[in-house]
C-alpha positions as CSV (number, residue, x, y, z in Angstrom):
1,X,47.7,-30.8,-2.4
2,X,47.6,-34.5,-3.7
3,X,44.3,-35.7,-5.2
4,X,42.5,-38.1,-3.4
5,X,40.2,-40.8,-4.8
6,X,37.3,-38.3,-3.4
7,X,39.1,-35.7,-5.6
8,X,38.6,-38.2,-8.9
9,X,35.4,-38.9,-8.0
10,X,33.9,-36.1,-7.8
11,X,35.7,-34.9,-11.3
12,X,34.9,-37.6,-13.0
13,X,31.2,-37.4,-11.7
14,X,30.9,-33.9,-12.8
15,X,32.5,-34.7,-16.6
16,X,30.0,-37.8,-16.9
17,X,26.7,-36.0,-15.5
18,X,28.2,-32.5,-17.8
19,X,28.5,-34.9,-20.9
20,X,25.3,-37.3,-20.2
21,X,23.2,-33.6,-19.7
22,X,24.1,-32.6,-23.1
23,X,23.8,-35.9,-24.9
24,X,20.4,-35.7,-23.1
25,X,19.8,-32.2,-24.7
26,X,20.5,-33.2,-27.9
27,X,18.4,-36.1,-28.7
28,X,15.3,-35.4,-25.7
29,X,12.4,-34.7,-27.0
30,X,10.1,-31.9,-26.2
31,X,10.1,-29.8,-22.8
32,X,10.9,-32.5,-21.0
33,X,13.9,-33.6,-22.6
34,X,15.2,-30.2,-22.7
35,X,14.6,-30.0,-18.7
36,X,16.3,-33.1,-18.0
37,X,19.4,-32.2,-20.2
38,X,19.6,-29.0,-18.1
39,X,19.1,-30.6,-14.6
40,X,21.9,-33.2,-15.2
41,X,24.4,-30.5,-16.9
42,X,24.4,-28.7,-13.3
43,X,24.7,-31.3,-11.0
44,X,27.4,-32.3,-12.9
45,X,28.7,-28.6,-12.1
46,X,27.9,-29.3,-8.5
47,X,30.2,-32.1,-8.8
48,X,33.2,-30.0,-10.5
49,X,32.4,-27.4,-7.5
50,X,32.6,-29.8,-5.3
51,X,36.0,-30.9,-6.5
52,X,37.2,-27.1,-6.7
53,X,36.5,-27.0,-2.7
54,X,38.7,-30.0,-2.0
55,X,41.8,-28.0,-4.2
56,X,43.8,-25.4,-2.5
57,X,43.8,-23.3,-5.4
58,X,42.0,-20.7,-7.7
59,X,42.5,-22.4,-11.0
60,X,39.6,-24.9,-10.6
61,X,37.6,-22.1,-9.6
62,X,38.6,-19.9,-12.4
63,X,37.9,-23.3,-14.9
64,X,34.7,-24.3,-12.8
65,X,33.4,-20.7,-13.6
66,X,33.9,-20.3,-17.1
67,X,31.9,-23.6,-17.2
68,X,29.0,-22.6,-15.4
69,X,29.3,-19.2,-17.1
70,X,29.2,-20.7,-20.4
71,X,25.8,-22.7,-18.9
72,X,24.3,-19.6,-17.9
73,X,24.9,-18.1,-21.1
74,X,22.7,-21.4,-22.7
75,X,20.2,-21.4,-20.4
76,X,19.6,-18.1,-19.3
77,X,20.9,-15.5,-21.7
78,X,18.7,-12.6,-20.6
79,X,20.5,-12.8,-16.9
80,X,24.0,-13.6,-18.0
81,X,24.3,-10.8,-20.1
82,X,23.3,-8.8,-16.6
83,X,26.3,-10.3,-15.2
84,X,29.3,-8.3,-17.2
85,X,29.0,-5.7,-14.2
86,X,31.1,-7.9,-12.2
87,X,33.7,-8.9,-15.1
88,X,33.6,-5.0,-15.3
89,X,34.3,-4.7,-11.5
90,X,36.8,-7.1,-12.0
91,X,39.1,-5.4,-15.0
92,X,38.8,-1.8,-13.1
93,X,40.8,-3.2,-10.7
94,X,43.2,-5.0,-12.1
95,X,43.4,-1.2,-14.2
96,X,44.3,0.2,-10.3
97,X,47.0,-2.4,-10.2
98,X,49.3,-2.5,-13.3
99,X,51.1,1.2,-14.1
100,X,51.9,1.1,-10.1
101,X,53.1,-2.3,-10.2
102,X,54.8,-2.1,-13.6
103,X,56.2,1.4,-12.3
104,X,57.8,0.3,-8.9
105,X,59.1,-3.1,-10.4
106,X,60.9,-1.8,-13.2
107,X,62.4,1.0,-11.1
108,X,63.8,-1.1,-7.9
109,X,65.2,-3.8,-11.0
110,X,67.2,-1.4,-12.6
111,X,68.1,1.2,-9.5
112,X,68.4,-1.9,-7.3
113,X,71.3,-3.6,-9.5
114,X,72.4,-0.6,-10.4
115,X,73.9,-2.4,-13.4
116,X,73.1,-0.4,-16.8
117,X,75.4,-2.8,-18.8
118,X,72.4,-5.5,-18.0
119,X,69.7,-3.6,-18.7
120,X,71.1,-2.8,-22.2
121,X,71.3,-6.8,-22.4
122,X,68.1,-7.3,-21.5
123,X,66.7,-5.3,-23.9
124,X,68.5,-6.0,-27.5
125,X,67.7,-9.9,-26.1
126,X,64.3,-9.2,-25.5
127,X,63.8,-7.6,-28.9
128,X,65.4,-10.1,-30.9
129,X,63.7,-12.9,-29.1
130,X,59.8,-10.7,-29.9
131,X,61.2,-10.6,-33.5
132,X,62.2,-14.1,-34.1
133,X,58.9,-15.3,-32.6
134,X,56.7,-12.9,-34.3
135,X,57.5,-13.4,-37.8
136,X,56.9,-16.8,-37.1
137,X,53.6,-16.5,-35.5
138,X,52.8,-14.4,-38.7
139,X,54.0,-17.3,-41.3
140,X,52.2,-20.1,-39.1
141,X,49.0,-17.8,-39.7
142,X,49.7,-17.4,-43.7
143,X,50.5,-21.3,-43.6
144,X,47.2,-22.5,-41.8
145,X,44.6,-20.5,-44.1
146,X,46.3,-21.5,-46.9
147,X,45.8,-25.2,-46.0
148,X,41.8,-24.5,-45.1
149,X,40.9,-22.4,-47.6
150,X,38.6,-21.0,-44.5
151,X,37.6,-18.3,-46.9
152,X,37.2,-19.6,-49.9
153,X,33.5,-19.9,-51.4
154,X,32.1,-17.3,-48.6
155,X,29.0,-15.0,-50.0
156,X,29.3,-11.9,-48.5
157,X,26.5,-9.3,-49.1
158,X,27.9,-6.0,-50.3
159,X,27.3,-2.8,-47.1
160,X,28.6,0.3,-46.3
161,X,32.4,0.3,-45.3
162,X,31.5,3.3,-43.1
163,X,30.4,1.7,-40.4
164,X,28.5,-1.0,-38.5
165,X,25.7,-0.7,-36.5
166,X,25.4,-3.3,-33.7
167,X,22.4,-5.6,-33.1
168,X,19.9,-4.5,-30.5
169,X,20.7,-0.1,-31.3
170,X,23.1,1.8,-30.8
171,X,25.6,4.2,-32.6
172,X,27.1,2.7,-35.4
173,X,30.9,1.6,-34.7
174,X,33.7,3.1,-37.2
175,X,36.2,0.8,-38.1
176,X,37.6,2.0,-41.7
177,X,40.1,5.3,-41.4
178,X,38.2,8.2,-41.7
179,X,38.6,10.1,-45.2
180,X,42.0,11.9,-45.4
181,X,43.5,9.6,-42.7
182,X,46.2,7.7,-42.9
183,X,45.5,3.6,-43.8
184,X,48.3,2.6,-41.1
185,X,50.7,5.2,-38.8
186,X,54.0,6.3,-40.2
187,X,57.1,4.6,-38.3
188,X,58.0,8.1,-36.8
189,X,54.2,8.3,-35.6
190,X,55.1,4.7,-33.7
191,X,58.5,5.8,-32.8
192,X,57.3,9.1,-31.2
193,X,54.6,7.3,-29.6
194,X,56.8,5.1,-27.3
195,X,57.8,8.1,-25.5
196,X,55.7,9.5,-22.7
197,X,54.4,13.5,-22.8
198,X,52.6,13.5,-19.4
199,X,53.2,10.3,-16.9
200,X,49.0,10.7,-15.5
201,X,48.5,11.1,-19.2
202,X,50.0,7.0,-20.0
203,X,48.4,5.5,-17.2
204,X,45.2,7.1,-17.7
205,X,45.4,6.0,-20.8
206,X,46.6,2.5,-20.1
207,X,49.9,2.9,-22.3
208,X,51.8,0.2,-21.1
209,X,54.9,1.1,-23.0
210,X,55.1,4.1,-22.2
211,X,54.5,3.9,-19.0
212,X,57.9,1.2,-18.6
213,X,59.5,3.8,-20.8
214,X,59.3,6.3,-18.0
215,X,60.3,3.6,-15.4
216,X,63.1,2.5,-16.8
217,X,64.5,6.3,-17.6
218,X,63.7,7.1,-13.9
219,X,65.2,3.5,-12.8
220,X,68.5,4.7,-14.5
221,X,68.3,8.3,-12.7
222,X,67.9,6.9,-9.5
223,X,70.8,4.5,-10.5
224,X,72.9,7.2,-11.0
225,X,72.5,8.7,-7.8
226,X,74.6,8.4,-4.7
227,X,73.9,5.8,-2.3
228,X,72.4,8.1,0.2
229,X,70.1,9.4,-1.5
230,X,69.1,6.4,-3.7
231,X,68.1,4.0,-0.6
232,X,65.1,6.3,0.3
233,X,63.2,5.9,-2.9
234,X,64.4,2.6,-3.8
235,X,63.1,1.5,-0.3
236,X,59.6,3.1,-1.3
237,X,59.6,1.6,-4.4
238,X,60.4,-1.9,-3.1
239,X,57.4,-1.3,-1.1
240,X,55.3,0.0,-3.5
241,X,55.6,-3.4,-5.6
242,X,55.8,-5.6,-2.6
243,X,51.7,-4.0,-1.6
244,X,50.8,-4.0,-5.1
245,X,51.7,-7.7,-5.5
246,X,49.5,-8.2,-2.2
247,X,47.0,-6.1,-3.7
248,X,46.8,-8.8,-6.6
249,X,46.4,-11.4,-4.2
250,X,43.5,-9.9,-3.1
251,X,41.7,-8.9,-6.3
252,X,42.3,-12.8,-7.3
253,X,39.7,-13.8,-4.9
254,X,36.8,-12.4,-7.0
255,X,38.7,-13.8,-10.0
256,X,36.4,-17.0,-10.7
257,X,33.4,-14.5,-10.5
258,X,34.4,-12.2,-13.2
259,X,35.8,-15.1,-15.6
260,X,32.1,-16.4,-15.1
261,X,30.3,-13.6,-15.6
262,X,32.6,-12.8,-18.5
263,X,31.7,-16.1,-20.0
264,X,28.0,-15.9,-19.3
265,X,28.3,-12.3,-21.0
266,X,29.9,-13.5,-24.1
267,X,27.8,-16.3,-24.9
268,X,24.0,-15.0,-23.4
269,X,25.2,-11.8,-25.9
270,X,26.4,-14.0,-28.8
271,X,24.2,-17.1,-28.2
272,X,25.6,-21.0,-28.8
273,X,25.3,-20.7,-32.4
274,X,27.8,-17.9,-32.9
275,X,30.7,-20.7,-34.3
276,X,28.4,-22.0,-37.3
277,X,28.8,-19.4,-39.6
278,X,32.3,-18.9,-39.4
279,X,33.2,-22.2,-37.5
280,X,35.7,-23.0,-39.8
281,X,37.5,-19.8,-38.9
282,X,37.7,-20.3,-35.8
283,X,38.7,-23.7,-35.9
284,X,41.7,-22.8,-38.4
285,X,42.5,-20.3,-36.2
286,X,42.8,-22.3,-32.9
287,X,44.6,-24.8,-34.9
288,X,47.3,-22.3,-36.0
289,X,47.7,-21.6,-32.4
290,X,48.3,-25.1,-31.2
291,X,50.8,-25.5,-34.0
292,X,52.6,-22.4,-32.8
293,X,52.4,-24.0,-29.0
294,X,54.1,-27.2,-30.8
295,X,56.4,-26.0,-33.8
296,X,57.9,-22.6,-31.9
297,X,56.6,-22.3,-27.9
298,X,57.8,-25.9,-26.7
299,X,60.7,-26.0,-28.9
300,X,61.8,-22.9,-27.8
301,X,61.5,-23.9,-23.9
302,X,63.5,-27.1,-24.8
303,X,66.4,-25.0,-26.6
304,X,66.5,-22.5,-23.1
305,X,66.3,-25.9,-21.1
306,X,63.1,-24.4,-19.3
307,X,60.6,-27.3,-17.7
308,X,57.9,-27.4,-19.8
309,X,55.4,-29.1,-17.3
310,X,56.8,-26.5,-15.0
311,X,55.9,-23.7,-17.0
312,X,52.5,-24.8,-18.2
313,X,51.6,-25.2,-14.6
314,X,53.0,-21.6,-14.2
315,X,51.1,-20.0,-16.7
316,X,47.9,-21.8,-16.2
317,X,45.9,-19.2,-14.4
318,X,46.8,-16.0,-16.0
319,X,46.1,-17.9,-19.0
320,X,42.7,-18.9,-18.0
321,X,41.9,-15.2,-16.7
322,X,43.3,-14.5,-20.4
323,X,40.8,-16.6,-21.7
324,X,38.0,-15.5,-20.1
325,X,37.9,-11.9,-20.2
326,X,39.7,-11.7,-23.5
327,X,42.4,-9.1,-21.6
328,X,45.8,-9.1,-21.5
329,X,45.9,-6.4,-18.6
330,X,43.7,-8.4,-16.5
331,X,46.3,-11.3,-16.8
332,X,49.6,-9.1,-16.4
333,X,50.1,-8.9,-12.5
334,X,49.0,-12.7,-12.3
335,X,51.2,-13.2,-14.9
336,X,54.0,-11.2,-13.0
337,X,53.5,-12.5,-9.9
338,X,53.7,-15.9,-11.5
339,X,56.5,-16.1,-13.7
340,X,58.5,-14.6,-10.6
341,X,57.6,-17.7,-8.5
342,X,58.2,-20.0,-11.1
343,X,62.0,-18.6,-11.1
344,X,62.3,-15.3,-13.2
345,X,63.9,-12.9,-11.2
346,X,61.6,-9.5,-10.7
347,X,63.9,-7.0,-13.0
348,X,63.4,-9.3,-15.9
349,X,59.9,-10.1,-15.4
350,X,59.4,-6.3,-15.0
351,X,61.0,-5.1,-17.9
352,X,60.1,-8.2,-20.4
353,X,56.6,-8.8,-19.9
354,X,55.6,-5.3,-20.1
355,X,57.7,-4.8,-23.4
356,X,56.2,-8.0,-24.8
357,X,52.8,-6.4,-24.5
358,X,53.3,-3.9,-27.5
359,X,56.3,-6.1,-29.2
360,X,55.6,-9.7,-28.6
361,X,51.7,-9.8,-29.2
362,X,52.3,-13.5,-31.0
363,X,48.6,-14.6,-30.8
364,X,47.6,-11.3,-32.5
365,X,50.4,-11.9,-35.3
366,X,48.7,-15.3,-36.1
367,X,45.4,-13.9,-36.3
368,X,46.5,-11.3,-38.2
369,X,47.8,-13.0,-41.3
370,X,45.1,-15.5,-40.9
371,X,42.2,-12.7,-41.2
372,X,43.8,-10.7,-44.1
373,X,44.1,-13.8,-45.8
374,X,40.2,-15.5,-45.2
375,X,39.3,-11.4,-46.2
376,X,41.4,-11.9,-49.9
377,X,39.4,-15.6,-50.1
378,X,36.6,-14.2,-49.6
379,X,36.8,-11.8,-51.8
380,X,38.2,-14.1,-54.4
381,X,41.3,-12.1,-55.0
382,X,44.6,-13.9,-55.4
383,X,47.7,-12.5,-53.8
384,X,51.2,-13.1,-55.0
385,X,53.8,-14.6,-53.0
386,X,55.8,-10.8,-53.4
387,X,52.3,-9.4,-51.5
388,X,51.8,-11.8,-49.3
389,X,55.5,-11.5,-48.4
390,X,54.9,-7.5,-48.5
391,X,51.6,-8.5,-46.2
392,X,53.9,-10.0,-43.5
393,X,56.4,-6.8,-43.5
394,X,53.9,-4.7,-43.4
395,X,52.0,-6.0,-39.9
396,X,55.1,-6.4,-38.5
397,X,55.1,-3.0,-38.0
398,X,51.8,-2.2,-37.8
399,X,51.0,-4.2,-34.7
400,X,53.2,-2.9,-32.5
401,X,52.7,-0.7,-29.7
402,X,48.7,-1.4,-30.4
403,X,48.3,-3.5,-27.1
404,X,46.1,-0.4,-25.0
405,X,43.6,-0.6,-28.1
406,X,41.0,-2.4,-27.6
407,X,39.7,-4.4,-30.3
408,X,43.2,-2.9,-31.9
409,X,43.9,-6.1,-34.2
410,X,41.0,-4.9,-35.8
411,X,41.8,-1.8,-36.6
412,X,45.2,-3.1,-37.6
413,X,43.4,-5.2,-40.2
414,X,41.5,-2.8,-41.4
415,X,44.6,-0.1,-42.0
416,X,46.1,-3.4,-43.8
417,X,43.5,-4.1,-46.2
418,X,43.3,-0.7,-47.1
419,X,47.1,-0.6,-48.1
420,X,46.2,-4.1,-50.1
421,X,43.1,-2.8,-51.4
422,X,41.1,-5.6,-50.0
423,X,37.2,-5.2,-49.9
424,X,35.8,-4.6,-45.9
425,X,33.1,-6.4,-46.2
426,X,34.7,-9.6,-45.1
427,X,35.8,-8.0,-42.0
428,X,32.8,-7.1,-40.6
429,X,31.7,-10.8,-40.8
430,X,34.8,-11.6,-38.8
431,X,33.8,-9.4,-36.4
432,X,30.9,-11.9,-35.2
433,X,33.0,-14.4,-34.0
434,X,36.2,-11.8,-33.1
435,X,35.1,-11.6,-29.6
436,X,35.7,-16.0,-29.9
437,X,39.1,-15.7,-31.5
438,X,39.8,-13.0,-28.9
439,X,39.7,-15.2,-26.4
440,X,42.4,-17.6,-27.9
441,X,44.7,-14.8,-29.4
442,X,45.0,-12.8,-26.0
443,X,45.7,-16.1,-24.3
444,X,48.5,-16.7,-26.4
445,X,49.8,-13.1,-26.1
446,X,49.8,-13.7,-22.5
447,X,51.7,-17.4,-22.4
448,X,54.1,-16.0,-25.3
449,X,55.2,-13.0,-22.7
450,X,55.5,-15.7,-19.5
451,X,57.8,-17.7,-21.9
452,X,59.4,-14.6,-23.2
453,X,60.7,-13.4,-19.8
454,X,61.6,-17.3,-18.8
455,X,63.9,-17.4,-22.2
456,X,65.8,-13.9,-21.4
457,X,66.6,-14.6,-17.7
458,X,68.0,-18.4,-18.7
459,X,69.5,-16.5,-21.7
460,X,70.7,-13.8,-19.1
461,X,72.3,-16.9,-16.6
462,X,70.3,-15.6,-14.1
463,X,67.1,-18.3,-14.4
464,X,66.0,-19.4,-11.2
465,X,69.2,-17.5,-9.5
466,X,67.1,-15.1,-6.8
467,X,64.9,-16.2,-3.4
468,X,61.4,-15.4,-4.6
469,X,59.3,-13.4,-2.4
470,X,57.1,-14.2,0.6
471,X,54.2,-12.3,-0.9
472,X,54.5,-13.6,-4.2
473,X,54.9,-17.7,-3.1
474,X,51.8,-16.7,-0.4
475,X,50.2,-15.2,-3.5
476,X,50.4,-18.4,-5.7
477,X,49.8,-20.7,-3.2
478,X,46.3,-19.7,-2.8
């Protein structure tokens, strides 16, 4: 739908009155001020609503309600922390969606080509393309702290490395490895852990991996079979994916609600203030990933010859959804359904994405290097180039296969400051503003797994090759 000059105007109404309202806020005086400030920041969101309803599409929505969610955060924190139920609502069934849709997907790829010699490509491609871009998510972290210095200089009172207690009550949370554990899991620990015991088991437990490891084992039975009694199932499981993808397009209705409510959770919880203390951070941190959108993402789509104005229009809302509720699961089937509009062919984007989320987690590797980095500043403990080098090997493994943790970057971060005998403290200030880093780093694991299948199917010759599905196009179109 092309914008019309009513289109503009109400967008550019809604920007002025948003920015004029806080300018207002700032430098009113008294109650009145205040009240003013507030009145003019939402009818500037009326405007931006009202420029959502002349769009054919849920992206405005989704952006219109992290803005008011944000707002509602500010002005009424009591009530927006009231409103995670329906950000809650909102993951649990997007949970319903993805080990069925991953499941059927991955199975009618592999059984429907019934080409093994492809799906062996598909992998050893896919893994040295998470490799590749890993380690250099992982150096572009190293590199940006180094230049800040965010942690240099920070005073960090000395507590108990047992635990943390959260404001407001509450059991205390446990992030250090309990006494006799291990710091990080062995390799064969990892290895054996890719490999499903008990199907109900994976999904209950939202194991992505293992739950494609299954599909792609039963995806090469069926393969295997004869014709007659392969059409059956692989008609089922053509189905399956084709309701579950229709099931997605339903769910995305309540979309702009949850992101809101997420929004309004996160900062009625946290409050405005929660980027002062460790602004810096945070800034360093969103930095890094823009310079690993600029030096690696869009060099990368150049190399593959894959439109990058194209694919940021692609990824756009599941990166938004990303965003807002800070999970990568509530992003995957809009990220699916999208990169399979956009031109990747469903048995790639079936078996890439779902791989990437445990071996291609690049916003996770910045952040990563970053925090154990600001945690040796802050500490005031110098580490050679051999450890930091060391430091780099060593969360190369240990952040794989993590991605049905939540909060698991932590807990990776924790296991590697143990193994460099770095203090906890520091961590546990970085866990005030991890839930505003969390935001950025599952956004960029999201986008780095669109581009990831993109780069394999143009690497594959097959980019762009297929007739996309009715359901998925209807889908997107919305």
């Amino acid at each position: 739908m092309t914008l019309t000059k009513r289109d503009y105007g109400f967008l550019l109404a809604g920007v002025v009155l948003l920015a004029v309202g806080e300018g207002f806020g700032v430098v009113g005086h008294g109650t009145a001020g205040h009240g003013s400030g507030v009145l003019l920041r939402w009818a500037g969101l009326a405007m931006l609503a009202g420029y959502a309803l002349r769009r054919r599409s849920l992206t405005p929505w989704i952006f219109v309600a992290m803005v008011v969610g944000a707002e509602l955060g500010i002005d009424a924190p009591h009530f927006a922390v009231g409103l995670r139920v329906f950000s809650d609502i909102f993951l649990r069934l997007i949970k319903t969606i993805v080990a069925p849709l991953i499941l059927a997907t991955l199975i009618t790829g592999i059984a429907g080509h019934g080409d093994m010699k492809s799906v062996g490509r598909m992998a050893w491609k896919s893994l040295v393309y998470f490799e590749v871009i890993t380690t250099l998510a992982l150096v572009i972290g190293l590199v940006a702290i180094h230049v800040t210095k965010a942690g240099v200089g920070l005073a960090v009172p000395a507590m108990s490395a047992g635990g943390l207690s959260p404001s407001g009550g509450g059991a205390a949370v446990s992030l250090a490895p309990a006494a006799g554990q291990n710091a990080a899991p062995a390799w064969q620990e990892f290895v054996l852990h890719v490999f499903p015991e008990n199907l109900v088991k994976s999904i209950a437990e939202g194991q992505i991996l293992q739950v494609s490891v299954f599909g792609v084992f039963f995806g090469i039975a069926l393969a295997a079979l004869p014709e007659g009694k392969r059409a059956p199932v692989l008609r089922l499981t053509e189905s399956i994916s084709e309701v579950m993808f229709q099931f997605t397009n339903i769910v995305m209705y309540f979309a702009p609600v949850a992101v809101g409510a997420a929004l309004a959770y996160t900062v009625g919880q946290m409050g405005a203030g929660v980027l002062v203390n460790l602004g810096k951070l945070v800034l360093t941190y969103y930095g890094a990933l823009v310079a690993l959108a600029g030096l690696v993402l869009v060099p990368v789509m150049l190399l593959f010859r894959i439109p990058v104005l194209g694919f940021a229009r692609a990824v756009a809302e599941p990166a938004s959804i990303a965003f807002a509720t800070s999970a990568s699961e509530a992003a995957l089937p809009r990220a699916m359904e999208a990169m399979e509009a956009f031109g990747v062919p469903r048995k790639i984007v079936a078996f890439v994405i779902p791989a990437g989320y445990s071996f291609n987690m690049d916003g996770a590797a910045v952040y990563l290097t970053l925090a154990s980095m600001f945690v040796a500043q802050a500490a005031g403990l110098h580490l050679s180039v051999g450890e930091q080098i060391g430091m780099v090997l060593l969360l190369m493994l240990a952040s794989k296969g993590v991605s049905g943790v939540p909060r698991a970057t932590l807990m990776v971060l924790m296991a590697t400051a143990a193994s460099l005998h770095l203090p906890a403290e520091p961590i546990f200030v970085i866990l005030g503003v991890d839930a505003v880093m969390d935001m950025g780093r599952t956004t960029a694991n999201v986008v780095g797994n669109c581009l990831a299948s993109a780069v394999v199917a143009r690497w594959e010759g097959e980019f762009r090759s297929e007739a996309v599905s009715e359901v998925v196009l209807g889908g997107m179109a919305e």
